[in-house]
Structure formats: C-alpha cells, structure tokens
N, C-alpha and C positions, 0 to 999 in steps of 0.2 A: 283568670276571668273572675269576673265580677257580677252576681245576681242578684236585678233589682226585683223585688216582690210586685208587681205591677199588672192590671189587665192590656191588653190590647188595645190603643183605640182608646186608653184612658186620658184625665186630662195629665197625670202625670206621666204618662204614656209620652204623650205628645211632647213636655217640657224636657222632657231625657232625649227625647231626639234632636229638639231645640238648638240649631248649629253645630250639631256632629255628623261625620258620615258612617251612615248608617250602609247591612251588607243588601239590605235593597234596591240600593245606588249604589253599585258597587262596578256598576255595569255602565255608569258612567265617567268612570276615573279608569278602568282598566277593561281590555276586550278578550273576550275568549283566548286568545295567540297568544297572550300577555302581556300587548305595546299597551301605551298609554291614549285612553280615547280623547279624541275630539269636544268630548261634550263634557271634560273636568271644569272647562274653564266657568264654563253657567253654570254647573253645580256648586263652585266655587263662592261666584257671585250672592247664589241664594244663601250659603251659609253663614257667610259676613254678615249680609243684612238680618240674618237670622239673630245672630249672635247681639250686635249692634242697634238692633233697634225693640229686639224681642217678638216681632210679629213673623208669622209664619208664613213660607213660600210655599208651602205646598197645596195644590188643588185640589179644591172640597170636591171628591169623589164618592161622596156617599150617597150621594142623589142619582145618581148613574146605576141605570136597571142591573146592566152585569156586575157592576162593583158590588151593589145593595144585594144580588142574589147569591156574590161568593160568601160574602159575609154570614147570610141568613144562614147559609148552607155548609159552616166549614164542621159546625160541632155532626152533623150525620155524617162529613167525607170521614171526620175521626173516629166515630161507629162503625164505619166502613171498613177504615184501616183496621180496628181490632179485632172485626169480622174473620176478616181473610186472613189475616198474620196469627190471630190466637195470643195477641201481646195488647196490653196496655199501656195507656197512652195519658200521659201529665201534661199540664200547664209548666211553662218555664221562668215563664219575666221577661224582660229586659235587660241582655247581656252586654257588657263592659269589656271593652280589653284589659290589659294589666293594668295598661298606663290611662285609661282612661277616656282616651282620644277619639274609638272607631264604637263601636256594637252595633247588637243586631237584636232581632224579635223573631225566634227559631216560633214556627205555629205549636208544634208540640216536640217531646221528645219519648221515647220507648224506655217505659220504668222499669228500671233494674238493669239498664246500657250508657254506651253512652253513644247513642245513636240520637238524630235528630229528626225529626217529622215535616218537611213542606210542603204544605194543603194546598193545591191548587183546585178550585172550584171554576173553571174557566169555560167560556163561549163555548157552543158546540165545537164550531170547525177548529178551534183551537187545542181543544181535547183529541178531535181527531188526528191532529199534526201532531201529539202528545202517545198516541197509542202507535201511531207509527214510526215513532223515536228507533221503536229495536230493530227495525229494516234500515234506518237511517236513508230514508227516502225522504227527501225532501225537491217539489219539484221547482223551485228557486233555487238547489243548491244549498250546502252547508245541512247544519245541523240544527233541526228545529227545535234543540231544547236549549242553545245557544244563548237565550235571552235570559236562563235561570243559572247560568252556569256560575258567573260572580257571586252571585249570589249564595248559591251552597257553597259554593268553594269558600266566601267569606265565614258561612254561619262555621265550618270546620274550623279556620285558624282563627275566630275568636275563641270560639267556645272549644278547641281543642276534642272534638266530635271524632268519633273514630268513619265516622260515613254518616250520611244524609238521606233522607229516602223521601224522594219526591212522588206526592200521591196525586194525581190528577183526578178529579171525580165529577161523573155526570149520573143523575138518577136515569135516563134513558139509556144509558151504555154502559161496556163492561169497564172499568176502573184501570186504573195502571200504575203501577209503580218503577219507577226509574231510580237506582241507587246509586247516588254520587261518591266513589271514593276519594278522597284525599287526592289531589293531585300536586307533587311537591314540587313541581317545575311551577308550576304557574305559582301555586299559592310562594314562592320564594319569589316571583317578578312582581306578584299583587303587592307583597309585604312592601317592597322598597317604593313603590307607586305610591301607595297610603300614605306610608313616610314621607315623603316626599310632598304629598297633597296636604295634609296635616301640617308639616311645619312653613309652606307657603299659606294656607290658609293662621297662622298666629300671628307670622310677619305681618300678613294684608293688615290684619285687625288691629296691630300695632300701633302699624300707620296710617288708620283710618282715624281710629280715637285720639290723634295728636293733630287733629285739622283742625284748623278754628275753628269754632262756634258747636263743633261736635254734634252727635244725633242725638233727636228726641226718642225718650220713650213715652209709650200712652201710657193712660193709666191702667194698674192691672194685669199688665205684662206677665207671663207667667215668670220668668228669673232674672234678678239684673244682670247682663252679661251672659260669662258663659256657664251654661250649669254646672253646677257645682251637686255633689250625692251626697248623702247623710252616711254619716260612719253608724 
C-alpha cells in the first residue's frame, strides 16, 4: 500500500480518483455473494471518460442537505468515536494499491492499530436500519449494512486493515458501531473481479486513444491521462 498525504474532498483528492476504482465503488463491480454486479459496465464507461478526456463523472453532491450535513458533521461522529472507544483517531490520505491500480479514502484510522474508522453520518431512518444491523432485521430482507459491505471489505485488502469499524452517528440517537472483519472468501472473488475490471478498463482505453481524430481535453484539466503519483 501506498500513502498519499491528501485531505478529503481535496483538489488533489479528486485528481488521485480521476479514472481509478476507488473501494467506494466497489459496490458496483462486485456484490455482497461475490458475483460480479450489473452496474460494472457504467462504472466502467465513467472511468474511460474519466481517464480520456480529464473531466469528471461524478455528481456534485455537495449541495445536497444530507450530503452537506454528513460532511459538516463527520469530525464530532470522530469525537464520538473517541468518546465511547477511549482511542484516538488520525487522518489517513489517500491509499494506493501495490500496483497502483484501485484505492480508497478510509475516514480515519485508530492510532497505534491498524484498524480503520468508517463515518457514516447518515438520514435518520437510515441510522435506524444501521442500529438494527445486530438483530439483522431488515423488513425487505437481506442485510441492511449490505450497501457498505464492498466497501470495508475493499478499505481491508487495500490497506491490509486488520478490521474496519463502521461508526454510524446521529446527534438525536444513540450511535453504533458495526466491525467488519476480513472476510477472505469474498475479498479472494473481489480481488480477481478488480483484476479483471482493471485490465478491461486499460484495454478500452487502448482502443479508444487509437480512434481517429481522438478526445479533446479542456483547458486545465487536472492530469493528462492517467494519473500518474509523485515518488
């Protein structure tokens, strides 16, 4: 693993994401069970264009009350967590696989482990389906943390995390923590999926940049191509 010194939300935050898959999408290239999901193929599509033209696919969610309010609200869920645990709690960066190919933006990590921190600051009723994770009552069926599962299990086999502790946090209710161990069945069928996505995602780009007349970039772009990290 590899750690870039970065904030969240930075511009070069944004540039390191710029045509990689990142373990926040992780959840669209592989599903909880470990098949390969449905919705790789558009992920796919955004990254190419990512890569290829330098403008970004992703939706400006910062205008968005609940977006703007987890955001406001992650550094008190992180007081939160210190409160209750009696542990401290670090900024990370921006982690790199070996090879460069995948990473992730773990929220924090627990200083002196190597345990990872995920802040969820989310909607009421979605907090509620989050406190009642440990019943595993969910009245749709399945498992209501299901949506975060790629995701830790990502932030582990980048960053080689010994476990993940998912912190849900509302100032009106009582908080909860869910702790993701390692799970090596899934994260060995995530690994070959990534692989997989990854080297069809170089292919595409191969043979996109050998079209005639090839893509414009604007001016300003954050990197030509694909980013590249400073040594």
């Amino acid at each position: 693993m590899k750690i870039i010194d970065t904030d969240q939300r930075s511009d070069r935050w944004h540039s390191l994401r710029m045509g990689r898959p990142t373990a926040s999408q992780f959840d669209r290239i592989v599903l909880p069970n470990g098949k390969a999901s449905g919705k790789a193929r558009g992920y796919l599509y955004e990254l190419l264009w990512q890569r290829l033209t330098g403008q970004s696919t992703d939706k400006d969610l910062s205008r968005v009350p609940a977006v703007q309010w987890g955001i406001q609200h992650e550094d008190e869920a992180a007081q939160q967590f210190e409160a209750i645990e009696g542990k401290r709690l670090k900024r990370i960066g921006f982690c790199l696989s070996d090879d460069g190919r995948i990473g992730c933006s773990p929220d924090r990590v627990i200083d002196g482990t190597n345990e990872g921190v995920e802040i969820k600051c989310p909607e009421g009723p979605t907090h509620i389906g989050n406190l009642l994770a440990p019943l595993e009552l969910n009245v749709a069926g399945g498992d209501p943390l299901e949506r975060y599962f790629a995701q830790v299990q990502g932030q582990i086999f980048i960053c080689g995390f010994d476990r993940v502790h998912l912190f849900s946090y509302r100032p009106e209710a009582p908080p909860t923590i869910i702790t993701a161990e390692p799970d090596a069945v899934f994260i060995s069928k995530m690994a070959a999926l990534l692989h997989q996505f990854c080297d069809s995602l170089d292919a595409c780009e191969k043979f996109l940049r050998a079209l005639p007349g090839g893509f414009r970039r604007l001016p300003n772009d954050p990197l030509p191509g694909f980013p590249q990290e400073e040594e």
